[in-house]
ROKERO-782042 format. One line per field, with one value per residue (C-alpha): residue number from 1; residue in one letter; x, y, z. Coordinates in nm, 3 decimals, padded with zeros to 5 digits, always signed. Layout:
ROKERO-782042
n <- [NUM,...]
res <- [A,...]
px <- [X,...]
py <- [Y,...]
pz <- [Z,...]
//
This chain:
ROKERO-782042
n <- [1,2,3,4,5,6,7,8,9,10,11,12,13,14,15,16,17,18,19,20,21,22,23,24,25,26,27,28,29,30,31,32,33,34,35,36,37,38,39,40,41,42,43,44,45,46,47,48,49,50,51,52,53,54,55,56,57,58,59,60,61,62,63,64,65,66,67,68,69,70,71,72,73,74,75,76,77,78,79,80,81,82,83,84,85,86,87,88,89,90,91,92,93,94,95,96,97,98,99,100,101,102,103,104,105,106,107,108,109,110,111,112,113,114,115,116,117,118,119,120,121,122,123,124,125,126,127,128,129,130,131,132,133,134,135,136,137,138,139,140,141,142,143,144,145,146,147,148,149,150,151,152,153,154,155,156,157,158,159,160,161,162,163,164,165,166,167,168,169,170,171,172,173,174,175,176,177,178,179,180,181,182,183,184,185,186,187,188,189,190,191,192,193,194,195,196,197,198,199,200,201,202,203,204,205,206,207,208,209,210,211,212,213,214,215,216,217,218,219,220,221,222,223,224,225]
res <- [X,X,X,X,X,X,X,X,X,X,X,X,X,X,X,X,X,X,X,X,X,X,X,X,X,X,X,X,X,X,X,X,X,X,X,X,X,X,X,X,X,X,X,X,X,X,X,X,X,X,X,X,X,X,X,X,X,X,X,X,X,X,X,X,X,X,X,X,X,X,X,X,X,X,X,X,X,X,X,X,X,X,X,X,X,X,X,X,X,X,X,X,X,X,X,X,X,X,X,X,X,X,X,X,X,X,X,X,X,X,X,X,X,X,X,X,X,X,X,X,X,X,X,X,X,X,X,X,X,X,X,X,X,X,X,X,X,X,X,X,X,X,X,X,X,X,X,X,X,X,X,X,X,X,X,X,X,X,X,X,X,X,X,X,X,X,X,X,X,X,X,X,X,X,X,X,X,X,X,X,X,X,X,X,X,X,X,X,X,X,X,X,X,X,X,X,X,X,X,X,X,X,X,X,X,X,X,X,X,X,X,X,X,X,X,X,X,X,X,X,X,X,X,X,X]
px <- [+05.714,+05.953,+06.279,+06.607,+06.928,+07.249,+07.454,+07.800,+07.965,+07.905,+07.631,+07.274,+06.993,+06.630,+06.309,+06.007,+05.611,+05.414,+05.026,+04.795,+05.037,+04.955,+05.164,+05.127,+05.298,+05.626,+05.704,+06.019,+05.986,+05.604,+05.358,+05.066,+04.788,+04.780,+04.590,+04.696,+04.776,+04.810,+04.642,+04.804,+04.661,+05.015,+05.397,+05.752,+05.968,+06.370,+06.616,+06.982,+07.308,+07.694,+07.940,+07.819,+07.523,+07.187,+06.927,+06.544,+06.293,+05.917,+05.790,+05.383,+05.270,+04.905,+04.589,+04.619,+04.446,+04.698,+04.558,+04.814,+05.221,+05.478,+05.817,+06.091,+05.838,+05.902,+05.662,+05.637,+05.449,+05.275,+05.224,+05.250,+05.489,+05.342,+05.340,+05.083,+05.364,+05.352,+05.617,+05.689,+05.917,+06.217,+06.081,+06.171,+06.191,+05.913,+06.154,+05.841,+05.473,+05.415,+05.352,+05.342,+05.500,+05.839,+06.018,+06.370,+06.618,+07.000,+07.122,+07.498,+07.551,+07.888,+07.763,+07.390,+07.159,+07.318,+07.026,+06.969,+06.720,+06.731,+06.612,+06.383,+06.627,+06.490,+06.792,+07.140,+07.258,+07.517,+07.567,+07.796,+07.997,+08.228,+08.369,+08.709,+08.945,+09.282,+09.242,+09.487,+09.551,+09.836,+10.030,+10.246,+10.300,+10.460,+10.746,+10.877,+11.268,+11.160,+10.915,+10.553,+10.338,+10.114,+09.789,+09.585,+09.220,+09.051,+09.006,+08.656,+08.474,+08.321,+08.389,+08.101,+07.946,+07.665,+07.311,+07.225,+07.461,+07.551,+07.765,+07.775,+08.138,+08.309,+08.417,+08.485,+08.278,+08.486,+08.340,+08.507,+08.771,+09.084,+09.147,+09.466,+09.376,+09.460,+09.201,+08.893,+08.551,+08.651,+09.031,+09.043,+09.317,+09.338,+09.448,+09.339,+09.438,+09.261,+09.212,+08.934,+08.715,+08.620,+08.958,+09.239,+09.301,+09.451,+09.344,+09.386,+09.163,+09.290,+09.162,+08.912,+08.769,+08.652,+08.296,+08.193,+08.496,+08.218,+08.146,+08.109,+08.356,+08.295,+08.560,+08.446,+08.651,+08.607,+08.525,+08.487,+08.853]
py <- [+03.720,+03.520,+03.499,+03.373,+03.536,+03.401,+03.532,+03.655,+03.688,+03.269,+03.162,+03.243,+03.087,+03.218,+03.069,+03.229,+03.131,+03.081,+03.034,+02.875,+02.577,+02.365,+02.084,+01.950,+01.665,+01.721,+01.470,+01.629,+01.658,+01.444,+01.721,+01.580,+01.779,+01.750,+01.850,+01.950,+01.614,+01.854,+02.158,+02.298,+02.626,+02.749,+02.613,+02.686,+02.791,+02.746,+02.858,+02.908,+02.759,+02.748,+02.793,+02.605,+02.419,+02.525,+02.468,+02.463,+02.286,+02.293,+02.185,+02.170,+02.255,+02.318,+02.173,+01.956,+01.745,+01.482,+01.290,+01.020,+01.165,+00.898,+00.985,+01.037,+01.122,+01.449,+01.774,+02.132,+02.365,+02.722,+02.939,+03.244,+03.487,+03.677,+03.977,+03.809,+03.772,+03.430,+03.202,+02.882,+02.666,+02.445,+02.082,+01.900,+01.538,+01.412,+01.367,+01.333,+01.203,+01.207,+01.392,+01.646,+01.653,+01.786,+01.856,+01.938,+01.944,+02.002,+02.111,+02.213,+02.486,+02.363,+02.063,+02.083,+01.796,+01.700,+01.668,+01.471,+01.487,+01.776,+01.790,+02.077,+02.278,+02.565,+02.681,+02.634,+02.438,+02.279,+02.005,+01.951,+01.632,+01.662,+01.925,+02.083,+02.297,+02.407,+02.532,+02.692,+02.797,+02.672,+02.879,+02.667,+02.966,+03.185,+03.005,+03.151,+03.072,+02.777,+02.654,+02.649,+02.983,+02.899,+03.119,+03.053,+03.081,+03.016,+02.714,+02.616,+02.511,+02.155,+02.000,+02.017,+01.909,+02.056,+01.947,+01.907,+01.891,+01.703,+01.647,+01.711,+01.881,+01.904,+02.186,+02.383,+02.608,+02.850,+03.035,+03.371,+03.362,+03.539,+03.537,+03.673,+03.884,+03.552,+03.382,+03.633,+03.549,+03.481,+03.324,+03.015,+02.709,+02.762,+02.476,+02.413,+02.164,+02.095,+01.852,+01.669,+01.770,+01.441,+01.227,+01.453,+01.337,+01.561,+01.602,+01.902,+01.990,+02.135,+02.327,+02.536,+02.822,+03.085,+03.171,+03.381,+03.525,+03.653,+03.462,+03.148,+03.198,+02.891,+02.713,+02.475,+02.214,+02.310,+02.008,+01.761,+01.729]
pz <- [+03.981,+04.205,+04.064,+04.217,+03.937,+03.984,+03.693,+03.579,+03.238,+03.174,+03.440,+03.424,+03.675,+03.698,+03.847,+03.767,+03.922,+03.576,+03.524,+03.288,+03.216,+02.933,+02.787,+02.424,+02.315,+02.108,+01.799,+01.626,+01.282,+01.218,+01.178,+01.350,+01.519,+01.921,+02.193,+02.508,+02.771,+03.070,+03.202,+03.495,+03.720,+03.807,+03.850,+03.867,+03.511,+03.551,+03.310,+03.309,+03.168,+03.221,+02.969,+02.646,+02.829,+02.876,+03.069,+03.109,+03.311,+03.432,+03.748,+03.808,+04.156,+04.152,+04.027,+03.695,+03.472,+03.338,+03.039,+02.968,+03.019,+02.977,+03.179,+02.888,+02.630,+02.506,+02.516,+02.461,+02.725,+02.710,+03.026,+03.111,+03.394,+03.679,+03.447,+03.224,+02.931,+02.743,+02.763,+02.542,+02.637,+02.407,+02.348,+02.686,+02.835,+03.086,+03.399,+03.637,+03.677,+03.995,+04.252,+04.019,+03.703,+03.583,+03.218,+03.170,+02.916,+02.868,+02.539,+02.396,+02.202,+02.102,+01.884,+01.797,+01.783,+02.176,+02.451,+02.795,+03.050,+03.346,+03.651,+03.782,+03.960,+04.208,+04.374,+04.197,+03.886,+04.055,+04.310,+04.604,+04.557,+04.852,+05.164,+05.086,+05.259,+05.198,+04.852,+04.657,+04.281,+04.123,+03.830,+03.616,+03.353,+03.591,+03.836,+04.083,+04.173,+04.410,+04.157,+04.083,+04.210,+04.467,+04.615,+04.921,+04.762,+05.073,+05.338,+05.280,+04.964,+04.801,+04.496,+04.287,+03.944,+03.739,+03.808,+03.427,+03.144,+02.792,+02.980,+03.319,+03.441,+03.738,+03.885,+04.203,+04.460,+04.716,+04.999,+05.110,+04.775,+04.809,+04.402,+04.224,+03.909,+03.686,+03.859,+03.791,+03.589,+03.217,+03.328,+03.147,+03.193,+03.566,+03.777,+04.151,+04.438,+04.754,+05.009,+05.102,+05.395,+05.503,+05.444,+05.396,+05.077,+04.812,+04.504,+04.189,+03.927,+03.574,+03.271,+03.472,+03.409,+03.638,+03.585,+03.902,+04.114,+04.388,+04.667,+04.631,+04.357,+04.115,+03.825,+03.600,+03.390,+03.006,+02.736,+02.991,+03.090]
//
């Protein structure tokens, strides 16, 4: 089994090599009999989710017999791990054809019936929007006698957004953290300013919450603020 785990009390990534793929197609609630419209030797299974969203995707890498998939149709595949344990996967949206073909799906635990597309992700489930440097944490809740607390959280990181979501949210990676207590996985309401690697610009992000304070520490905005 190959398997990448990137995990703390709110983030959860795996990818796992699977075998004897096939792919049925999924009709919600008509009950109709189907037969499989892919048969695949071997591929790649991801799963993983931040916060409220979750994620899970398939990605088809070796020899395949395709017998009519339609990109944003909607299927349901069996396989099975290196270990030889079946594995079904949630219903999940055609995001590929060709070269080989991919399934994904993002769903939100915090108000059912919500699903979009997602891309097969192999190495992280987020995505690196822009450089930053100069990043520090800003604590409105506890002033000091000149004002607003300030903490140097480190001078290199990117702004970043997740690769999949319903819907996606922005947050922010940091290399090498220097993090306060308040600012440790689980903190919630956290506010952070930065400036932009490229420009200078400044900018601050609000209503984050930390939800890995190793390195790269990452905070993500809650309820799409």
């Amino acid at each position: 089994m190959e398997m990448q785990r990137d995990q703390e009390a709110d983030m959860e990534f795996s990818v796992d090599r699977v075998t004897d793929i096939q792919v049925f197609p999924y009709f919600g609630s008509v009950s109709l009999e189907v037969s499989p419209c892919l048969s695949a030797t071997d591929g790649s299974y991801a799963r993983g989710g931040v916060e409220v969203m979750a994620y899970e995707a398939l990605n088809v890498e070796g020899t395949f017999v395709d017998v009519g998939l339609q990109a944003g149709a909607t299927y349901v595949a069996a396989c099975k791990n290196d270990a030889g344990v079946p594995i079904q996967t949630h219903w999940m949206y055609c995001t590929q054809v060709a070269p080989d073909p991919a399934f994904g799906i993002s769903r939100n635990h915090r108000v059912p019936g919500i699903y979009a597309p997602a891309p097969f992700l192999d190495t992280s489930l987020f995505v690196s929007l822009e450089p930053l440097r100069d990043i520090v944490g800003v604590d409105a809740q506890r002033p000091t006698d000149l004002g607003v607390s300030e903490f140097k959280l480190s001078n290199t990181g990117d702004l970043i957004a997740t690769a999949f979501g319903a819907p996606h949210a922005l947050g922010i990676r940091i290399e090498d953290p220097f993090l306060p207590p308040h600012f440790l996985t689980g903190a919630r309401n956290l506010s952070i300013l930065a400036k932009s690697g490229r420009t200078g610009q400044s900018f601050g992000l609000t209503g984050l919450k930390c939800v890995s304070a190793s390195s790269p520490a990452i905070f993500i905005q809650e309820d799409g603020q």
